[in-house]
C-alpha positions as CSV (number, residue, x, y, z in Angstrom):
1,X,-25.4,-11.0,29.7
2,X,-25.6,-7.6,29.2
3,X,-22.3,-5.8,27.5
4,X,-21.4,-2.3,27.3
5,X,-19.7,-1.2,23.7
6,X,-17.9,2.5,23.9
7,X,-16.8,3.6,20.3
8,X,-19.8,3.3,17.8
9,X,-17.4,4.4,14.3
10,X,-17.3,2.8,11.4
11,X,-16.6,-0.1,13.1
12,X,-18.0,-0.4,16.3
13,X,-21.8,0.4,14.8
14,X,-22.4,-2.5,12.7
15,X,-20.0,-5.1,15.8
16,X,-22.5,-3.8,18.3
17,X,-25.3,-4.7,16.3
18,X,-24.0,-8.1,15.8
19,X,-23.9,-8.5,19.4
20,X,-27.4,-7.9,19.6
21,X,-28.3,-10.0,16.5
22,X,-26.3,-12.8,18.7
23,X,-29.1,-12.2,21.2
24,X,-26.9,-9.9,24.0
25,X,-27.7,-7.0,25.7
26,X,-26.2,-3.9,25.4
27,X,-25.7,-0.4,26.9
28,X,-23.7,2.0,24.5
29,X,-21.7,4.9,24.4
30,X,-20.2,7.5,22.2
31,X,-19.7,11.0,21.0
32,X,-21.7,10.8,18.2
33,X,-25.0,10.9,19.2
34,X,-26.6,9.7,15.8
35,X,-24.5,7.0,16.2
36,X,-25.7,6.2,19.4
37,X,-29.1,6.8,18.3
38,X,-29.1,4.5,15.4
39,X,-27.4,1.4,17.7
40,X,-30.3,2.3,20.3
41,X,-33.0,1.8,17.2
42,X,-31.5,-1.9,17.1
43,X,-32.8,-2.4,20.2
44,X,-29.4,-1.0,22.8
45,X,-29.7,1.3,25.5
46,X,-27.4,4.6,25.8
47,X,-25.3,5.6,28.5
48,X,-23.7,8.9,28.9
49,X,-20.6,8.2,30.1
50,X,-18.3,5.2,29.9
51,X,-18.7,5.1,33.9
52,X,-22.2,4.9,33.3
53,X,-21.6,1.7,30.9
54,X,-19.1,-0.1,33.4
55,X,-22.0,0.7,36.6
56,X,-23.9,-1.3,34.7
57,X,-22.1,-4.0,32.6
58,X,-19.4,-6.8,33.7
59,X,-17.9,-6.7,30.3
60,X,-16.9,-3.8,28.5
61,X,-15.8,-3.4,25.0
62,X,-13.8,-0.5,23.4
63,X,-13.5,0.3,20.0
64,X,-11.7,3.3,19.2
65,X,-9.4,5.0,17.1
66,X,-6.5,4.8,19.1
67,X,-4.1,4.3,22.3
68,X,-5.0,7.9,23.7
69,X,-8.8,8.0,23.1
70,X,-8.6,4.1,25.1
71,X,-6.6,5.2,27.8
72,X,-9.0,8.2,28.3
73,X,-12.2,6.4,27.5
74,X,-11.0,3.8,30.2
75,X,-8.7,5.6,32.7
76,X,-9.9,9.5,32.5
77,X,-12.5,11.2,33.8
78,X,-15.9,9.9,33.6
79,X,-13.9,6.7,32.7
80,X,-14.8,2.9,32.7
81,X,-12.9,2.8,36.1
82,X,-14.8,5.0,38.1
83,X,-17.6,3.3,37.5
84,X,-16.2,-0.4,37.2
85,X,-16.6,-3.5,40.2
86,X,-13.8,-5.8,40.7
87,X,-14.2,-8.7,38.5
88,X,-15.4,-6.7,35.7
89,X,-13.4,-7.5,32.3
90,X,-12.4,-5.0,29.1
91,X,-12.2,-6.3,25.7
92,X,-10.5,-3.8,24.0
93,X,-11.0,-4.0,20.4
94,X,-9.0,-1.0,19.1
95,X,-6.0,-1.3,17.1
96,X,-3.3,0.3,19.5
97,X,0.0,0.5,20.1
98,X,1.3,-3.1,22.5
99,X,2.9,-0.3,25.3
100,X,-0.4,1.4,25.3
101,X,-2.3,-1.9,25.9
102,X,0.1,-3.2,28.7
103,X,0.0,0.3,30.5
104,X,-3.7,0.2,30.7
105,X,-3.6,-3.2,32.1
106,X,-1.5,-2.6,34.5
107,X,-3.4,0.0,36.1
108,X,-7.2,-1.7,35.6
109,X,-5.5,-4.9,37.4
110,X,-4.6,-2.5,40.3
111,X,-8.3,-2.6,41.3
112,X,-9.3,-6.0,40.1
113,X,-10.0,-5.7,37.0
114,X,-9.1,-7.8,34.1
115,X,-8.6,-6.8,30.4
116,X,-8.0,-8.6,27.0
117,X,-6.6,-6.7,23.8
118,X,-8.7,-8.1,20.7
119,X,-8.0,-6.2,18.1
120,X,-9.6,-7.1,14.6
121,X,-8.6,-7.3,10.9
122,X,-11.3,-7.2,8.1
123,X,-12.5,-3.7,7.9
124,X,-16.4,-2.1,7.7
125,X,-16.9,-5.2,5.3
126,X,-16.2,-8.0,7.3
127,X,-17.2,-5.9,10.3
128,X,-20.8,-5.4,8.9
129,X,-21.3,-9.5,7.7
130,X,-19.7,-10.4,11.4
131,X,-16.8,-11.9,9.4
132,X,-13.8,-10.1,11.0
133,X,-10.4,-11.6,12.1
134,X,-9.7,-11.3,16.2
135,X,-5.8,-11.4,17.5
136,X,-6.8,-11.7,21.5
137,X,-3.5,-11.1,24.3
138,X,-4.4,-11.6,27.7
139,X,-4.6,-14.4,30.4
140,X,-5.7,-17.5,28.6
141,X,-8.6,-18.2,31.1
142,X,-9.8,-14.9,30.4
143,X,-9.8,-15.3,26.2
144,X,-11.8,-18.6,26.7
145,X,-14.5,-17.4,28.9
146,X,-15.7,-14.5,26.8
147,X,-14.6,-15.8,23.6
148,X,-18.1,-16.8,22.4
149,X,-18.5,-12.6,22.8
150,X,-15.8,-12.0,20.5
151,X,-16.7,-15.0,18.0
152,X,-20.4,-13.0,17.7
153,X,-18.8,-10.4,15.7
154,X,-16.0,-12.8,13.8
155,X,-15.2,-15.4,11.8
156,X,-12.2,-15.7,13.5
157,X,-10.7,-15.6,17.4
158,X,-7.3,-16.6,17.7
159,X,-5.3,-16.6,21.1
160,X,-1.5,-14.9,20.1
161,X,-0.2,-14.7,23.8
162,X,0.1,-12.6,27.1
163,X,-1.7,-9.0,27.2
164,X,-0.2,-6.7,24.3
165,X,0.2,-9.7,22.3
166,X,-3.1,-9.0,20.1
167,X,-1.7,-5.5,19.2
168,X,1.7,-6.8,18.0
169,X,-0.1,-9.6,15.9
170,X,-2.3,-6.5,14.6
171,X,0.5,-4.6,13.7
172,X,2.1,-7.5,11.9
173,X,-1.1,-7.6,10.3
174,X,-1.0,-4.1,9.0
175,X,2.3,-4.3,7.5
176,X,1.4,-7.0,5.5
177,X,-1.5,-5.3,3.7
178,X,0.0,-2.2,3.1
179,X,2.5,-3.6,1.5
180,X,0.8,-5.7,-0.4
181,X,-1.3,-3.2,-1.5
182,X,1.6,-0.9,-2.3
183,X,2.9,-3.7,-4.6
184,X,0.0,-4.1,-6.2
185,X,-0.3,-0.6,-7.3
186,X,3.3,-0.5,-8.2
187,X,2.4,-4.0,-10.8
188,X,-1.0,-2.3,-11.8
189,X,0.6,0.5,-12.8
190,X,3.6,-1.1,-14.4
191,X,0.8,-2.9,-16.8
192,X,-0.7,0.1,-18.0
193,X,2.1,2.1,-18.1
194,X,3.4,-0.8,-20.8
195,X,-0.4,-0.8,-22.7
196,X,-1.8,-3.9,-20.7
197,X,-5.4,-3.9,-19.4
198,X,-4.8,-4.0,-15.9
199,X,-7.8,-5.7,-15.6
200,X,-6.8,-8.7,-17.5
201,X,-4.1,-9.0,-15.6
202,X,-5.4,-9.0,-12.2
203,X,-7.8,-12.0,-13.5
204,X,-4.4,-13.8,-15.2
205,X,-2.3,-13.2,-11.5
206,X,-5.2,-13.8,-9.0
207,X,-5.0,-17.7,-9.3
208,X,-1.3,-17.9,-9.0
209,X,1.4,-17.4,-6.6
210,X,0.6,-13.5,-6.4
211,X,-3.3,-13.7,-5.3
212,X,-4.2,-13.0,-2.1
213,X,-7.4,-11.7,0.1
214,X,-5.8,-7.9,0.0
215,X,-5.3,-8.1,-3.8
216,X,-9.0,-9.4,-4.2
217,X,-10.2,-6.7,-1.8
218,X,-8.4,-4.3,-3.2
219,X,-7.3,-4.0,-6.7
220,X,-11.3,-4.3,-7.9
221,X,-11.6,-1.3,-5.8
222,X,-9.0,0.7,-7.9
223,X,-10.2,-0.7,-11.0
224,X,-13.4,0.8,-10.3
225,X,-12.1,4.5,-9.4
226,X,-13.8,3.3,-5.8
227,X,-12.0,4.9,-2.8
228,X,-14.7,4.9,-0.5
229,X,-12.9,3.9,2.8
230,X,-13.7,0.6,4.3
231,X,-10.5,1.5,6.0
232,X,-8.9,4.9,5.4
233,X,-5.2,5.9,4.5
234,X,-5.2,8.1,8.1
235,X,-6.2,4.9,10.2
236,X,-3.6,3.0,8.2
237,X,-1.3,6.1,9.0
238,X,-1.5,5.4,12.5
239,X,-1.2,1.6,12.5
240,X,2.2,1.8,10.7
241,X,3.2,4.9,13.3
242,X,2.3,2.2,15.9
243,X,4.3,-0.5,14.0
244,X,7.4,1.9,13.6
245,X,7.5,2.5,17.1
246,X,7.7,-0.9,18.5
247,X,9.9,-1.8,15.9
248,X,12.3,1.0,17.6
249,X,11.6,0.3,20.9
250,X,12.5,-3.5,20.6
251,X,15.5,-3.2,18.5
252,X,14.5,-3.7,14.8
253,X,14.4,-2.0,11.6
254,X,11.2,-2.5,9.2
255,X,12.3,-0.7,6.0
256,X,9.3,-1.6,3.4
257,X,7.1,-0.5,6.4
258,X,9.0,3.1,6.6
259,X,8.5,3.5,2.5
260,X,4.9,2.9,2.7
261,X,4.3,5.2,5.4
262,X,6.3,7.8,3.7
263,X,3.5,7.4,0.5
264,X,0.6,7.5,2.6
265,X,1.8,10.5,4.3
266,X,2.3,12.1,1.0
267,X,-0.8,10.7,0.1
268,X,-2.8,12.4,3.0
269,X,-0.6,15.5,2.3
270,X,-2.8,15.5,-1.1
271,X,-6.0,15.1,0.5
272,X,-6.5,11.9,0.3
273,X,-6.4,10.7,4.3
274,X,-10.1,9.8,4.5
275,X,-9.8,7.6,1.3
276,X,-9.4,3.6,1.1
277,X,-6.1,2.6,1.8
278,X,-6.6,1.6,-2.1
279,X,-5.6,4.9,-3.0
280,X,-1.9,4.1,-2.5
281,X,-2.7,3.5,-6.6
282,X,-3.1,7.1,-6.4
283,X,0.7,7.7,-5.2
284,X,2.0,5.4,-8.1
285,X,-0.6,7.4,-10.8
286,X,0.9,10.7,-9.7
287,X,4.3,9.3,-10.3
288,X,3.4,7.8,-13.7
289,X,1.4,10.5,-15.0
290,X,-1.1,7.6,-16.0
291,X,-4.2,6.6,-14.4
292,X,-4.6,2.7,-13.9
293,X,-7.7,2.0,-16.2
């Protein structure tokens, strides 16, 4: 089968080569034409446009940064719809905002085409070791068929519902690590800020009721001085913007999620946007006047 991936970033380069690696063929597209070039040294073949993916390929995957580059990457000019059949199929893989996702579908399924939204969890990591977490909305039928697709790039593929389903499970995702990374900087910094070794104490707490998968991913990373994004503060920026505006448009209030996004904005404001989401540390440390060490 051959596949078309559009949006070859930090996370789409090493998926697509997973793909390949799980024996599929694929025609590629993106801005960045080193990108592009080093996905076609794996053994891909480029395509200018994203028409010029879908003329060729039944299933198209997008992975990009967010609901306006999809809707143009799929919808605009030079789009995967002016170049797309009836029948063909869009896995969307970018983290988006649930309107954006339903407004796309409803205009591909005008003209017979179908789409899931499969956004992922996991970051370059996980995306790298083909390890990353999949939250899939669409038409049942649709997730089953092409799930072996999505399972070549994850250790997980989990069905949450109906088309913009994958986006809100996404966003519920997103919440939950930035603020659990937010409260592990604010108990990092509480223990040395009282002359702990924050180090001993991330060892003493990871067994118990307070470890988890973000504080093992994350608190070595501050530890280290290591805020080389695997996923940075302005992506993380944009996911809680996404989760803040659903939460308004359905009705709900997410208050933790409002305070974190106020520190990542002051955050960015400090030039720290391309960092590791991590660096929320660095919000507490400016704060403290103390450097978690």
């Amino acid at each position: 089968m051959k596949i078309g991936f559009i949006g070859l970033g930090i996370m789409g380069k090493p998926m697509s080569k997973n793909l390949m690696k799980a024996g599929y063929s694929l025609v590629v597209c993106d801005r960045n034409q080193a990108a592009v070039d080093d996905v076609v040294a794996a053994g891909a073949k480029s395509a200018a446009t994203a028409k010029a993916v879908a003329a060729e390929c039944d299933v198209i995957i997008t992975m990009l940064p967010n609901s306006p580059n999809v809707k143009e990457a799929v919808l605009g000019k030079d789009g995967v719809m002016e170049g797309a059949k009836a029948g063909t199929v869009i896995i969307d893989m970018s983290s988006i905002a649930p309107l954006a996702s339903r407004e796309i579908y409803a205009e591909v399924e005008k003209k017979g085409v179908d789409m899931l939204d499969a956004p992922v969890s996991g970051g370059e990591p996980k995306a790298i070791d083909g390890t990353l977490s999949v939250m899939v909305g669409g038409k049942k039928a649709v997730f089953d068929k092409y799930y072996d697709i999505m399972k070549a790039m994850a250790g997980s593929v989990v069905y949450t519902g109906e088309i913009g389903a994958g986006n809100v499970t996404k966003l519920a995702n997103q919440v939950i690590v930035a603020l659990n990374i937010a409260a592990m900087s604010e108990a990092l910094i509480l223990a040395t800020k009282a002359g702990v070794n924050p180090e001993l104490v991330y060892q003493a707490i990871r067994g118990g009721l307070a470890g988890s998968t973000v504080l093992d991913a994350k608190a070595p990373m501050v530890l280290n001085r290591n805020f080389k994004p695997g996923f940075r503060i302005d992506l993380h920026i944009k996911d809680l913007q996404n989760a803040l505006d659903t939460s308004h448009e359905i009705g709900t209030s997410l208050p933790l999620t409002a305070a974190v996004m106020e520190m990542m904005q002051a955050l960015r404001a400090d030039g720290h946007g391309t960092s590791d989401h991590s660096a929320l540390a660095c919000y507490y440390e400016k704060l403290a006047k103390t450097e978690i060490k």
